[in-house]
SERO-4910 file (N, C-alpha, C, O; in steps of 0.05 Angstrom, whole numbers):
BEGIN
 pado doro    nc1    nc2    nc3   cac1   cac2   cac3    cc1    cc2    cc3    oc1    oc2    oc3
  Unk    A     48     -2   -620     46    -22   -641     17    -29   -646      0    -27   -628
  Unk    A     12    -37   -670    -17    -40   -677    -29    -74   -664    -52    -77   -656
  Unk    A    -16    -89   -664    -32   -119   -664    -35   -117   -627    -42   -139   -619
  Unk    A    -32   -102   -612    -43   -108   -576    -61    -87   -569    -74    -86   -549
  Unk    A    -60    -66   -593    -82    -49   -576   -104    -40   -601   -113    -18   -605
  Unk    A   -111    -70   -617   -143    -62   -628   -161    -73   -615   -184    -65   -618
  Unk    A   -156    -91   -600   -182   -109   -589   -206   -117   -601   -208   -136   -617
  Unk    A   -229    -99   -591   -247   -116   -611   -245   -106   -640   -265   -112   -652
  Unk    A   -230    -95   -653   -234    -85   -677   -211   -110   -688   -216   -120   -710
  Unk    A   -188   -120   -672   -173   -133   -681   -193   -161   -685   -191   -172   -706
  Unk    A   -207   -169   -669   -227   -188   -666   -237   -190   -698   -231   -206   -715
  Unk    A   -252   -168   -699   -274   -167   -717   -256   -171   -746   -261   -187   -764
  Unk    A   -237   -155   -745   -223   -158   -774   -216   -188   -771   -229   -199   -789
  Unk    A   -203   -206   -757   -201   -234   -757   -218   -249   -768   -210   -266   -785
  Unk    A   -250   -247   -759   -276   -259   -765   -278   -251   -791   -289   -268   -805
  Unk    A   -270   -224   -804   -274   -226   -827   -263   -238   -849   -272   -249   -869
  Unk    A   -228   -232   -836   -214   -247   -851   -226   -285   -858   -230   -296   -880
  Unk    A   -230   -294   -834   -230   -319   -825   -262   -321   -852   -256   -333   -873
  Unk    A   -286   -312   -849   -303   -314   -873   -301   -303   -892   -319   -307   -908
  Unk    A   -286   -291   -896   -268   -284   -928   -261   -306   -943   -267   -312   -966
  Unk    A   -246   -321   -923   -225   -349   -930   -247   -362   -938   -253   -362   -962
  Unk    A   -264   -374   -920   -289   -392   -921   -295   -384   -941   -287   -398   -959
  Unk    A   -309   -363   -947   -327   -363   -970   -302   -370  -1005   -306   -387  -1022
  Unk    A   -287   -357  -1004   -264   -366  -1020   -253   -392  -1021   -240   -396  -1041
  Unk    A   -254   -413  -1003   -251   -434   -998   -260   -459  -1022   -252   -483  -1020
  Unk    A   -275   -452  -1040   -293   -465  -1062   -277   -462  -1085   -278   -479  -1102
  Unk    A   -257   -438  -1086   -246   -433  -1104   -214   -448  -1104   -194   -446  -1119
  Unk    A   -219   -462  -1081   -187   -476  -1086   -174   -458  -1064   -184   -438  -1055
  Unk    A   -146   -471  -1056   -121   -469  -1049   -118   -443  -1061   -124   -423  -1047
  Unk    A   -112   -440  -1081    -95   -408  -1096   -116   -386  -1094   -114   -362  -1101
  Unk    A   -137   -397  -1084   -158   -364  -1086   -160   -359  -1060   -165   -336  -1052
  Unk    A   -157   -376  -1046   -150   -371  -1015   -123   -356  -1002   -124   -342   -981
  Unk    A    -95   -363  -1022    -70   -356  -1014    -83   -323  -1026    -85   -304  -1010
  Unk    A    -89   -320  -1050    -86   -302  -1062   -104   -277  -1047    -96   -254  -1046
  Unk    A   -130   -288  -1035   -145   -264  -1016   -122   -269   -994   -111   -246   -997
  Unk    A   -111   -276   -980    -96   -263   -961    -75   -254   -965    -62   -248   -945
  Unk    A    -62   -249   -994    -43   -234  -1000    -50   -214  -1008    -34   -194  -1005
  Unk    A    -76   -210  -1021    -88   -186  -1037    -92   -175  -1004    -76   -157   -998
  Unk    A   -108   -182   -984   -120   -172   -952    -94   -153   -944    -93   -129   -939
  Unk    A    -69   -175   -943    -45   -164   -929    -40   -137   -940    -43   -117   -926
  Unk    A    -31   -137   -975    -22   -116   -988    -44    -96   -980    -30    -77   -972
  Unk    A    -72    -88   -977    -86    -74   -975   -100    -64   -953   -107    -41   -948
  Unk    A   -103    -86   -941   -112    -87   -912   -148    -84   -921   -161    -69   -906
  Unk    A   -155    -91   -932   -186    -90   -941   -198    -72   -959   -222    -72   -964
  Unk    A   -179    -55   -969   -178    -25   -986   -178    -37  -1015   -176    -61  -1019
  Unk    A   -180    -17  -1035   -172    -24  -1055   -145     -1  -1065   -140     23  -1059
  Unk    A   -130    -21  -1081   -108     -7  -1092   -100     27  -1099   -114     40  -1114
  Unk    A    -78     35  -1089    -78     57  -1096    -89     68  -1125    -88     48  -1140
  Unk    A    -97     87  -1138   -100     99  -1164   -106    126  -1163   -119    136  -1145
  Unk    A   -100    135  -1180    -89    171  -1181   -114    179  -1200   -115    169  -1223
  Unk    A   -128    193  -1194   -149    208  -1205   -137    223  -1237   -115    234  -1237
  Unk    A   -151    223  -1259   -139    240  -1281   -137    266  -1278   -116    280  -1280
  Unk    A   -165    276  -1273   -155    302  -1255   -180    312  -1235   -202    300  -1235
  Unk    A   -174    333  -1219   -192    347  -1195   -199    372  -1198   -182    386  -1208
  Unk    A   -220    384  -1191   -226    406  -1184   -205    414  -1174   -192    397  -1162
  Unk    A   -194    442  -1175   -188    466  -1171   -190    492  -1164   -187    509  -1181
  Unk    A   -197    501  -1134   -206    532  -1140   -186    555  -1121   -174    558  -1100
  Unk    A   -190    562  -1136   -167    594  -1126   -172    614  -1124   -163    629  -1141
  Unk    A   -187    623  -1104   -206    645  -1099   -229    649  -1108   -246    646  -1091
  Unk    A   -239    656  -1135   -260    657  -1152   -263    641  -1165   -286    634  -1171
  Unk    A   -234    626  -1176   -232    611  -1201   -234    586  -1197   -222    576  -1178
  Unk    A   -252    571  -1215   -254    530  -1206   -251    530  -1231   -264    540  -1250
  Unk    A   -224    510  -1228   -223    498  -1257   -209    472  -1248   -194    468  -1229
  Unk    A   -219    452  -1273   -213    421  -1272   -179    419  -1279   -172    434  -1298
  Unk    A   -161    407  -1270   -128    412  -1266   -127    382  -1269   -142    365  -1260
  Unk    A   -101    378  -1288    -95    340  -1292    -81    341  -1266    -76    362  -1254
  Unk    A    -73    309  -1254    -59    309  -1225    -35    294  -1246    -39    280  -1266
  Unk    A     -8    302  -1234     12    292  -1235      7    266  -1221    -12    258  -1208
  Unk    A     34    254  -1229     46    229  -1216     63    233  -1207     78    247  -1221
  Unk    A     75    226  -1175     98    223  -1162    107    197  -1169     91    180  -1178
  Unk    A    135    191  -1167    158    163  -1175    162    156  -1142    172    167  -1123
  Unk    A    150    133  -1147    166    117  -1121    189    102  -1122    191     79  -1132
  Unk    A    208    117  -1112    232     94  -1110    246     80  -1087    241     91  -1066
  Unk    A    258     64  -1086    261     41  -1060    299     40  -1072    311     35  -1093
  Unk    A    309     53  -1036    334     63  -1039    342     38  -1003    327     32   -985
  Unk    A    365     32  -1007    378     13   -977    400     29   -966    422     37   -976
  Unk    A    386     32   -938    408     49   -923    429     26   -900    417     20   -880
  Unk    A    450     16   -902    462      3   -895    473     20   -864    487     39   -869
  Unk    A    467     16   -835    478     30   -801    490      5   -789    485    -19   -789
  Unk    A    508     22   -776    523      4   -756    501      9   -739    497    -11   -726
  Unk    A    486     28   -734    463     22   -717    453      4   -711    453     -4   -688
  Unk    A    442     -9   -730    427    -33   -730    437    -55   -733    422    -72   -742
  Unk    A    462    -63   -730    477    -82   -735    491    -84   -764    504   -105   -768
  Unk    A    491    -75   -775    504    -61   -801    481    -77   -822    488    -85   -844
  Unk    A    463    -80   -814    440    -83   -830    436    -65   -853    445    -43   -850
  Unk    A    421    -74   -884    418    -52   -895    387    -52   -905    383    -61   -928
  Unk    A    374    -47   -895    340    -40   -887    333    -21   -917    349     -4   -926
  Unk    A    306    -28   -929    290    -19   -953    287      7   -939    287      7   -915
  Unk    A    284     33   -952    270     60   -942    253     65   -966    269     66   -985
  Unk    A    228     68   -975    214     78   -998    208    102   -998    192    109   -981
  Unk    A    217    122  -1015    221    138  -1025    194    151  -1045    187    137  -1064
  Unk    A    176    182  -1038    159    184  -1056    174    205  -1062    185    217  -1043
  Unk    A    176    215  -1091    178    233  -1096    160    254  -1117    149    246  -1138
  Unk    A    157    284  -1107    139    288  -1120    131    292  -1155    145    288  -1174
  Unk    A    105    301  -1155    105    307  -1190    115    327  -1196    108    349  -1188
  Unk    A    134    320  -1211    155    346  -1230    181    348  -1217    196    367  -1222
  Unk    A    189    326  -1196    216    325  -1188    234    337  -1205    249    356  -1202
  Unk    A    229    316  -1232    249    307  -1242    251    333  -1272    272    335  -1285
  Unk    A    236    343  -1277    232    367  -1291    241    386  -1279    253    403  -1293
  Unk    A    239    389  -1249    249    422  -1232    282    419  -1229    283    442  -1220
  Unk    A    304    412  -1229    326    397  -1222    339    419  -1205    362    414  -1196
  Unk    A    326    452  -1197    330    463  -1175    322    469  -1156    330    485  -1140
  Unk    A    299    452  -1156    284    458  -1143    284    441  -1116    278    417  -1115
  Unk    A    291    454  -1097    290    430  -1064    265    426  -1041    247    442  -1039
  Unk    A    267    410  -1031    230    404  -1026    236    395   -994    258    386   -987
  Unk    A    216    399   -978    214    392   -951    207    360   -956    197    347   -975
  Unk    A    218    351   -922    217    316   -932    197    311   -896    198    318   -872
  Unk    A    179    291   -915    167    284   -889    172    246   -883    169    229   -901
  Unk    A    178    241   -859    188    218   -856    164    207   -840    151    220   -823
  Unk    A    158    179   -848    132    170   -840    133    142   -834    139    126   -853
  Unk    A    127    130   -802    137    110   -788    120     91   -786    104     95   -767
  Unk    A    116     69   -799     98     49   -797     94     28   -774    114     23   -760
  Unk    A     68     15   -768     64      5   -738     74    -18   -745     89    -23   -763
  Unk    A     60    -36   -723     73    -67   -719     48    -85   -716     33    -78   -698
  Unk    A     39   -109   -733     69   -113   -753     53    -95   -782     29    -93   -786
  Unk    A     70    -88   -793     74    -76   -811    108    -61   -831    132    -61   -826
  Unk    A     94    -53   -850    114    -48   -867    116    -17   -884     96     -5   -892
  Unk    A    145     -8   -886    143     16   -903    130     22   -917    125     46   -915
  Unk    A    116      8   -941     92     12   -958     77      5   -951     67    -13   -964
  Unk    A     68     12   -932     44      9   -918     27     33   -934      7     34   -949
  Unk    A     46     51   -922     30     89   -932     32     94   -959     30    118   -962
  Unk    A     36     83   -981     25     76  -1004      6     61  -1010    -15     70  -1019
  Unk    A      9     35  -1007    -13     19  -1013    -31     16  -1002    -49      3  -1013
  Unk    A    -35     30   -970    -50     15   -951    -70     51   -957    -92     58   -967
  Unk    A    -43     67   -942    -64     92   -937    -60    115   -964    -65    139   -962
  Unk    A    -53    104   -987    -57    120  -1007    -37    152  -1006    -38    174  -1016
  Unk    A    -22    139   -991     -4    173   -987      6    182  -1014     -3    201  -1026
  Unk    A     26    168  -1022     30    183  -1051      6    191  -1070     15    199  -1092
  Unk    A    -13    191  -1070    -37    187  -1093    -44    218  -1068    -38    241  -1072
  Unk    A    -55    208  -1051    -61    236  -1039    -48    260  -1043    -61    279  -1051
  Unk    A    -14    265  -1037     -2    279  -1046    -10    295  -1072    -12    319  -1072
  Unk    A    -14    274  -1097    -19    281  -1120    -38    304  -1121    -38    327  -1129
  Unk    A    -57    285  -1108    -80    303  -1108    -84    331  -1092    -96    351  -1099
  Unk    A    -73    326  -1072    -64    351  -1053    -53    380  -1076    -64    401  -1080
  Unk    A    -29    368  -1088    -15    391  -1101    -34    391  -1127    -33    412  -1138
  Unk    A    -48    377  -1136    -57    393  -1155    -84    411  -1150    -88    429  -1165
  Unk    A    -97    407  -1132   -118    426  -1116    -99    449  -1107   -108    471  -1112
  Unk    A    -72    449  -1095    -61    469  -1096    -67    475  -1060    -71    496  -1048
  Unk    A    -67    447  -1050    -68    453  -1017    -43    457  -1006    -34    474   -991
  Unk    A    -33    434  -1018      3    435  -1001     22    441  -1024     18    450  -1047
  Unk    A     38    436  -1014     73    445  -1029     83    429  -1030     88    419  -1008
  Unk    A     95    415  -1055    109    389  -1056    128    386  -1040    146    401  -1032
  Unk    A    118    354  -1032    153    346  -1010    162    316  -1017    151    299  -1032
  Unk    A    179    315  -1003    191    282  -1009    176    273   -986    171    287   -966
  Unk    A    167    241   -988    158    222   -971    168    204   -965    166    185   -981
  Unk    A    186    201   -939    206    181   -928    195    156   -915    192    158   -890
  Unk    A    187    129   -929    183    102   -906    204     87   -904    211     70   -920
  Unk    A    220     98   -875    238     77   -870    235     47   -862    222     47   -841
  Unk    A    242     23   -869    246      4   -847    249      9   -818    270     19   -809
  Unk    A    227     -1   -800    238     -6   -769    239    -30   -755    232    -26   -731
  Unk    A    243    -47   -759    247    -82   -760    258    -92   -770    257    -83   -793
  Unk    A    272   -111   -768    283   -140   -784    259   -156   -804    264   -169   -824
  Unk    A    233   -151   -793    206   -161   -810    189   -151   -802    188   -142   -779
  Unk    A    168   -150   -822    143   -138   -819    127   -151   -784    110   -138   -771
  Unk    A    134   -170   -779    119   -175   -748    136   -173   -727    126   -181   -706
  Unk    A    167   -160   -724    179   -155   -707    178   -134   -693    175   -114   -708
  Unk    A    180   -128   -667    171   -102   -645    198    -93   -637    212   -102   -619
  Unk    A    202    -73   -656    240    -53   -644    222    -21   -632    232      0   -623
  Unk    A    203    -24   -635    193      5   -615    202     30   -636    198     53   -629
  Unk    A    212     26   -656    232     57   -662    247     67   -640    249     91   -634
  Unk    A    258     46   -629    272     54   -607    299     50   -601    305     30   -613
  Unk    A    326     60   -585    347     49   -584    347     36   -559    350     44   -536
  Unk    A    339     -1   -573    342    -20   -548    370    -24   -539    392    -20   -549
  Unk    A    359    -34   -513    385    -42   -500    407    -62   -509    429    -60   -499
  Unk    A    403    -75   -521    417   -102   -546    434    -79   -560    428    -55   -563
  Unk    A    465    -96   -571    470    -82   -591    465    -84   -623    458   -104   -636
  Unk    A    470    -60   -630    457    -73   -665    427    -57   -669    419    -49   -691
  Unk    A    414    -55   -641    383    -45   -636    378    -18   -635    359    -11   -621
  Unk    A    395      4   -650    384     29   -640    368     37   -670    377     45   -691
  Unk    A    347     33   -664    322     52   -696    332     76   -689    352     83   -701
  Unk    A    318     98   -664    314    117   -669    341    128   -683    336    141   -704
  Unk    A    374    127   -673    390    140   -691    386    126   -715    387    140   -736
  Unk    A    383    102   -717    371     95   -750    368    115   -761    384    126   -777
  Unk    A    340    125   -751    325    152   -776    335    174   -769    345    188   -786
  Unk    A    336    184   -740    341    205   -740    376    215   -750    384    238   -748
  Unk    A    390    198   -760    422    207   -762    422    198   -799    425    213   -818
  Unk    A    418    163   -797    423    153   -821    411    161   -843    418    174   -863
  Unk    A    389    152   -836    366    158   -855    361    182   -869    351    184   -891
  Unk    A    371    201   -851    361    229   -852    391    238   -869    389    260   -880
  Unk    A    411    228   -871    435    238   -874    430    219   -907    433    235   -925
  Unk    A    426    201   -913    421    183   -935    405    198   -959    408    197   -983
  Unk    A    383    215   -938    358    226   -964    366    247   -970    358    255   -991
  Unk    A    386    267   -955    398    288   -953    417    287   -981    417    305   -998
  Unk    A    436    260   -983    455    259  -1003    442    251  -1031    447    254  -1055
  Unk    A    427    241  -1018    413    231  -1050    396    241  -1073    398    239  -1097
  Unk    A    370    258  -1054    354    274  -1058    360    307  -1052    375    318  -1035
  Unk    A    344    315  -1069    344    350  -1067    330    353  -1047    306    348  -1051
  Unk    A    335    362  -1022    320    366   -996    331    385   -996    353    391  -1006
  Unk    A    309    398   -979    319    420   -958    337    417   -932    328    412   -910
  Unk    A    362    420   -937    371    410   -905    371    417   -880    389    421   -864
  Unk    A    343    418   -878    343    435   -843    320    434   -840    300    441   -853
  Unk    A    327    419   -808    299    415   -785    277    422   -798    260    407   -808
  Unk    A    277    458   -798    255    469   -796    231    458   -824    208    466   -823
  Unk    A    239    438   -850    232    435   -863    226    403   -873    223    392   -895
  Unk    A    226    395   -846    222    366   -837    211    357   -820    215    368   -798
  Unk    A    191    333   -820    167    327   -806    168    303   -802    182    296   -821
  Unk    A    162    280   -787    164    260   -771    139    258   -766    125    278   -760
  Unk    A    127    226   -771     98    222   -767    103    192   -759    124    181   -760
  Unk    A     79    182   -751     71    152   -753     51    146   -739     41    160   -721
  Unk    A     41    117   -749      9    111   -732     20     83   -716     38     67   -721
  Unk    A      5     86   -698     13     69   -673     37     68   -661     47     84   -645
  Unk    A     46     42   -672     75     52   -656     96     63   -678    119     55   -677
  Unk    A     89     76   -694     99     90   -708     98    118   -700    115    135   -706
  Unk    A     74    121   -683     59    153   -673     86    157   -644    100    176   -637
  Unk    A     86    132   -633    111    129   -609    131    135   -621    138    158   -615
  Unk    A    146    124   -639    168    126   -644    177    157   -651    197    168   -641
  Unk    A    157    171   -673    154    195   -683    161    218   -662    181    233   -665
  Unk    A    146    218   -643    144    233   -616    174    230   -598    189    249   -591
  Unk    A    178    193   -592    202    191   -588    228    193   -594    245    185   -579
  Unk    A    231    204   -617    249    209   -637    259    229   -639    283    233   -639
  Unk    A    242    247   -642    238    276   -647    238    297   -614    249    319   -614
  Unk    A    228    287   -594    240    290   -567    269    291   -556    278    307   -540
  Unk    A    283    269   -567    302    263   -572    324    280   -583    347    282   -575
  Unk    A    311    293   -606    324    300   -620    324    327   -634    329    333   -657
  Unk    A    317    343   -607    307    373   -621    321    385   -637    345    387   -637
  Unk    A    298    399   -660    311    414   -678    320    395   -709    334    402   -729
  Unk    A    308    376   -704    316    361   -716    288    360   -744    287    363   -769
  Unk    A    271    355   -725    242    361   -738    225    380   -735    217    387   -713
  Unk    A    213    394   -761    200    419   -741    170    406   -744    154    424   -742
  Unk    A    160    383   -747    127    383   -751    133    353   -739    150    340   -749
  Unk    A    118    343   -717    117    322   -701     85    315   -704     69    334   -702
  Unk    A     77    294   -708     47    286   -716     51    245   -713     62    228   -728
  Unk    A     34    244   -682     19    220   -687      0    205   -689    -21    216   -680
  Unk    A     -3    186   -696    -33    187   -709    -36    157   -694    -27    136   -704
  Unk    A    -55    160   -660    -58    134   -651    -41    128   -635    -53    118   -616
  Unk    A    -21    129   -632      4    134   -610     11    133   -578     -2    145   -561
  Unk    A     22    124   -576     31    125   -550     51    138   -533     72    142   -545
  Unk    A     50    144   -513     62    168   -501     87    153   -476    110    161   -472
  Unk    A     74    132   -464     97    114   -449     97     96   -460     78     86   -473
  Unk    A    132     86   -454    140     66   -461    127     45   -457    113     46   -437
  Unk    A    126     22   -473    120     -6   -482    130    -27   -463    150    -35   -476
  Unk    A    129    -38   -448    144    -54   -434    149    -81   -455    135   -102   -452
  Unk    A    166    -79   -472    177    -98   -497    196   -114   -483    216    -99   -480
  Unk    A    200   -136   -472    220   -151   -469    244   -153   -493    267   -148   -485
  Unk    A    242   -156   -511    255   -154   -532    268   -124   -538    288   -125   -551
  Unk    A    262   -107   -533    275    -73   -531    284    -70   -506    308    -75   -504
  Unk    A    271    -62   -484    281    -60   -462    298    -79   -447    315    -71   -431
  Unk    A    293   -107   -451    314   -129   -430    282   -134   -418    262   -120   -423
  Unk    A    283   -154   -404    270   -172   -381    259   -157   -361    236   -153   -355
  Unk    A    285   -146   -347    270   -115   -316    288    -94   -327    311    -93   -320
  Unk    A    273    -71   -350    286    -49   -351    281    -41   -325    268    -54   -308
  Unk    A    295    -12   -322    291      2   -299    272     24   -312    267     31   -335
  Unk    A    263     34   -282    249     56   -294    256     83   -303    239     99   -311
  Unk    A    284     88   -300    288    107   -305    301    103   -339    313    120   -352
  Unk    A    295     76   -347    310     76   -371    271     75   -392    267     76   -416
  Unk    A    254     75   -373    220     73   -388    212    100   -389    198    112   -406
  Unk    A    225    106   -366    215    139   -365    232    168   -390    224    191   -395
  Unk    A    252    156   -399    274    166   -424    255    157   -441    241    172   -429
  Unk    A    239    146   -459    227    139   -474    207    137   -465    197    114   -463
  Unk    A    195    156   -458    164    156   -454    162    194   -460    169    212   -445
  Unk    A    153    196   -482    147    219   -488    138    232   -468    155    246   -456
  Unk    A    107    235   -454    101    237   -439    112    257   -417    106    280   -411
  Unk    A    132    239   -405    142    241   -388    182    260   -390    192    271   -370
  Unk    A    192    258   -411    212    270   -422    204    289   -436    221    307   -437
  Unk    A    188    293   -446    180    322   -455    181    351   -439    184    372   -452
  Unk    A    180    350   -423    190    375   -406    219    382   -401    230    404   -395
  Unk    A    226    363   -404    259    360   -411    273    379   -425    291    395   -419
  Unk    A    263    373   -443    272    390   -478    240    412   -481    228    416   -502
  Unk    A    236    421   -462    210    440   -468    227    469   -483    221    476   -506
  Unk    A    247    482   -470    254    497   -481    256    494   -510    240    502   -528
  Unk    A    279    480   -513    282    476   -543    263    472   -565    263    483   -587
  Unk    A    243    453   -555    222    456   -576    208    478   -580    201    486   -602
  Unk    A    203    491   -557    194    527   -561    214    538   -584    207    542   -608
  Unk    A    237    540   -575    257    547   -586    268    553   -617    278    572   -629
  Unk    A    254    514   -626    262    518   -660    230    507   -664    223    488   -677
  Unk    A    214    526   -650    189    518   -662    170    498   -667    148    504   -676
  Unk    A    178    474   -662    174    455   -657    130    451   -658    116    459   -640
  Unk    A    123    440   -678     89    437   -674     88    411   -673    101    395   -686
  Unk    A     64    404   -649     68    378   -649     29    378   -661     13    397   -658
  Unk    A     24    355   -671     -8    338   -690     -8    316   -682      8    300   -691
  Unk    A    -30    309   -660    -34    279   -660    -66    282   -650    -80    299   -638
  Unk    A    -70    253   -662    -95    244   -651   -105    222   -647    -93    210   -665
  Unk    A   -122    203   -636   -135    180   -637   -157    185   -626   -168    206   -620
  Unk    A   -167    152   -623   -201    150   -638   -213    147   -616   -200    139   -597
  Unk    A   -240    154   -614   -257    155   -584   -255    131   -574   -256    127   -549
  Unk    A   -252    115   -591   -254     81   -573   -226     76   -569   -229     53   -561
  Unk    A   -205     80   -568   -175     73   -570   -173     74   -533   -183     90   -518
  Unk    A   -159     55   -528   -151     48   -503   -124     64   -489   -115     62   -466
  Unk    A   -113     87   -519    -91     89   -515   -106    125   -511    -90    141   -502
  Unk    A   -130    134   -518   -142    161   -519   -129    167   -487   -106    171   -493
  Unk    A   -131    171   -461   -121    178   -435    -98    186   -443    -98    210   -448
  Unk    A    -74    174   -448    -52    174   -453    -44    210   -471    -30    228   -463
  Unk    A    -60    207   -500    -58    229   -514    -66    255   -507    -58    276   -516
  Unk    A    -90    247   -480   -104    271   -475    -84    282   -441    -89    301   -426
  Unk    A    -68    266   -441    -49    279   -421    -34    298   -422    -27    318   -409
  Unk    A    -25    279   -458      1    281   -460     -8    315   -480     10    331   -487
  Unk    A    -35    319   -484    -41    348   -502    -37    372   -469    -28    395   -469
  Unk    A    -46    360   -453    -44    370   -421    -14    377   -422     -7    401   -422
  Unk    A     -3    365   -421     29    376   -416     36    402   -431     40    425   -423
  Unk    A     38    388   -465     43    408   -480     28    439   -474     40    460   -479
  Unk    A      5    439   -466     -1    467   -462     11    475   -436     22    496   -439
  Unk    A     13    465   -412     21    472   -396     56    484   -395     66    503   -383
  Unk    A     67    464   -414     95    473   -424     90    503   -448    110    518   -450
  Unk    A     72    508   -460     66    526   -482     87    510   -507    107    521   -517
  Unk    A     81    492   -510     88    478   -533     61    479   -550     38    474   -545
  Unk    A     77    489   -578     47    489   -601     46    464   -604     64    448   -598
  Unk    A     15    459   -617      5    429   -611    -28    444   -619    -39    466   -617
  Unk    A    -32    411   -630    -59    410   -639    -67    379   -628    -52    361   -636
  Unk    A    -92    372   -609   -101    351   -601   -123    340   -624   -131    357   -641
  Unk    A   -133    315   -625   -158    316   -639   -162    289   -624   -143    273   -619
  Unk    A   -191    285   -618   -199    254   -619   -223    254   -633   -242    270   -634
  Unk    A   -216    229   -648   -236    238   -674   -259    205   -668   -254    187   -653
  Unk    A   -279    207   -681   -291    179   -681   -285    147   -695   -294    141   -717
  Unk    A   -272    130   -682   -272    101   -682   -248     89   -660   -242     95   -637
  Unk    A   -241     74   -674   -222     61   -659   -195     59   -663   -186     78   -675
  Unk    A   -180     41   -657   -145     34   -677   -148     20   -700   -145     -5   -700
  Unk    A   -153     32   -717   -148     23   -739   -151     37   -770   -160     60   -776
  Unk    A   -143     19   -783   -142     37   -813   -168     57   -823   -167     74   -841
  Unk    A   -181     52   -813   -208     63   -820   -208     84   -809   -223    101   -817
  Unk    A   -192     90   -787   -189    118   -774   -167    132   -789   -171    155   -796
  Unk    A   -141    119   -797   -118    138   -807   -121    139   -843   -116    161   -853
  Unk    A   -127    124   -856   -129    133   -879   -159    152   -879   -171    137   -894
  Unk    A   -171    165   -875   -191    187   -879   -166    211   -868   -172    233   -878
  Unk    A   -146    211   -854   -138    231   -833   -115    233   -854   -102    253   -848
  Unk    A   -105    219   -877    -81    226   -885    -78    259   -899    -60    275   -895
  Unk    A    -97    262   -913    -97    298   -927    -88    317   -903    -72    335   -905
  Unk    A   -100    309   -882   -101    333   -862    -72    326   -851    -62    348   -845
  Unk    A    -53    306   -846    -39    296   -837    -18    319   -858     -4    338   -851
  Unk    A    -22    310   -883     -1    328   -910     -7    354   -904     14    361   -895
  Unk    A    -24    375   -903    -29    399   -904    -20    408   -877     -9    430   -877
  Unk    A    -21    396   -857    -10    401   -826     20    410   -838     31    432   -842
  Unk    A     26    387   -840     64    382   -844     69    409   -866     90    422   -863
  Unk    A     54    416   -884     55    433   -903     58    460   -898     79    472   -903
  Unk    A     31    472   -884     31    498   -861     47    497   -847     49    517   -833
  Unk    A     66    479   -841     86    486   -806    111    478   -821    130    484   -807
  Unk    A    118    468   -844    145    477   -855    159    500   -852    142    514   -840
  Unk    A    177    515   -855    185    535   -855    176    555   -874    167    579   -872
  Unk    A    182    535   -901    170    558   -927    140    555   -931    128    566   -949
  Unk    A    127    536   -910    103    537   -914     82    563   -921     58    558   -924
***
């Protein structure tokens, strides 16, 4: 989850927030609500917007190409999972969906931290707009972009996990419901091999833990910031889980488990975090295992810390990963 492991970066964004306000403070009550609603929606960014068009080159040839628009739409998947809850999933779909009507597309499902929200990876990290721009450079191959709900609210901690409470299981959330929802609704490809699972922080956990879980289910596993053992969440686990119920949910550590199988249906795993991240040990173990198992895998630790400033620069490479390791990639 994002709000216990930025530290001083969580610090520093506070102080800014906090002289943001201040300095806005002159302007009244409503210019104050309004920078911390504009802060929230963006996180200090500015708003998504889609370029008219981009360079282009294709071997010899550079030429200037308009970028499509992808449609976002916001679809409710109702699980007895979750207590028969029925949770927002936002939906990107790509440019020229709706022009191709035979055309079926790999779906990448993408898990937001805590606290946080499904449009996060629109508004925050520009994913749909990237996409755009991706396919019209002609890097990747159009796909659908899945942000499920994993909470009751944007500041609640469910791990993407199936807690011990009933009503509390996310991961069959996505991996059964969710996945069976986009399947009926949308032109997908229906199979593993053309499906990818991501998230940052504890979205990067859940991703890993999900997809462990669930071999064959995903063939492109990518987290961005992540964690590899379980969370000791009072609220998911109970008061004194045991350890053999920390050690099932700890990637890490269950990954050898299911080593076959991920060999098996191919399975690539993409993650990385930032030189300052408290959680870097963890990733660089957990890249240790995977080779030792001969699980494909790509490590990276790249420069900063936990936070947005590290994953939105990393989103293109994040799409083109998922893109190359599709099947029809």
């Amino acid at each position: 989850m994002i709000r216990r492991r930025q530290g001083p970066a969580t610090r520093r964004l506070r102080l800014a927030f906090v002289a943001g306000t201040l300095v806005l403070g002159v302007a009244g009550t409503a210019g104050i609500v309004q920078y911390a609603r504009t802060y929230w929606l963006y996180r200090g960014f500015s708003a998504p917007r889609n370029p008219a068009t981009v360079v282009s080159r294709g071997g010899k040839r550079v030429e200037r190409v308009k970028v499509g628009r992808g449609t976002q739409e916001v679809i409710y998947v109702r699980s007895a999972a979750i207590g028969n809850r029925s949770e927002a999933v936002y939906v990107y779909l790509p440019p020229g969906y709706f022009h191709h009507p035979k055309e079926r597309y790999p779906v990448y499902y993408a898990l937001h931290g805590s606290p946080g929200e499904a449009i996060d990876f629109d508004r925050v990290l520009d994913m749909g707009v990237a996409e755009d721009v991706l396919i019209a450079e002609h890097k990747i191959r159009p796909m659908i972009i899945v942000s499920p709900t994993g909470a009751p609210s944007p500041f609640a901690d469910d791990e993407w996990a199936n807690g011990v409470r009933r009503g509390q299981d996310w991961a069959t959330y996505v991996s059964r419901d969710v996945v069976r929802a986009i399947d009926r609704r949308f032109r997908t490809i229906r199979k593993g091999s053309d499906r990818a699972i991501a998230g940052l922080s504890e979205g990067g956990y859940g991703a890993l833990n999900i997809a462990i879980h669930n071999p064959g289910e995903f063939r492109v596993v990518e987290s961005w910031s992540g964690y590899m053992l379980a969370d000791k969440v009072t609220a998911v686990w109970g008061a004194h889980p045991s350890a053999s119920l920390l050690a099932y949910n700890s990637p890490l550590l269950q990954v050898r488990h299911v080593a076959r199988e991920l060999r098996r249906d191919q399975s690539y795993f993409w993650f990385y975090c930032g030189s300052g991240d408290t959680l870097a040990t963890q990733n660089v173990l957990f890249a240790r295992a995977l080779h030792k198992l001969a699980i494909p895998h790509k490590f990276q630790v790249r420069p900063g810390g936990h936070s947005w400033k590290l994953w939105r620069p990393m989103v293109n490479s994040a799409l083109i990963v998922a893109s190359e390791h599709f099947a029809g990639g």
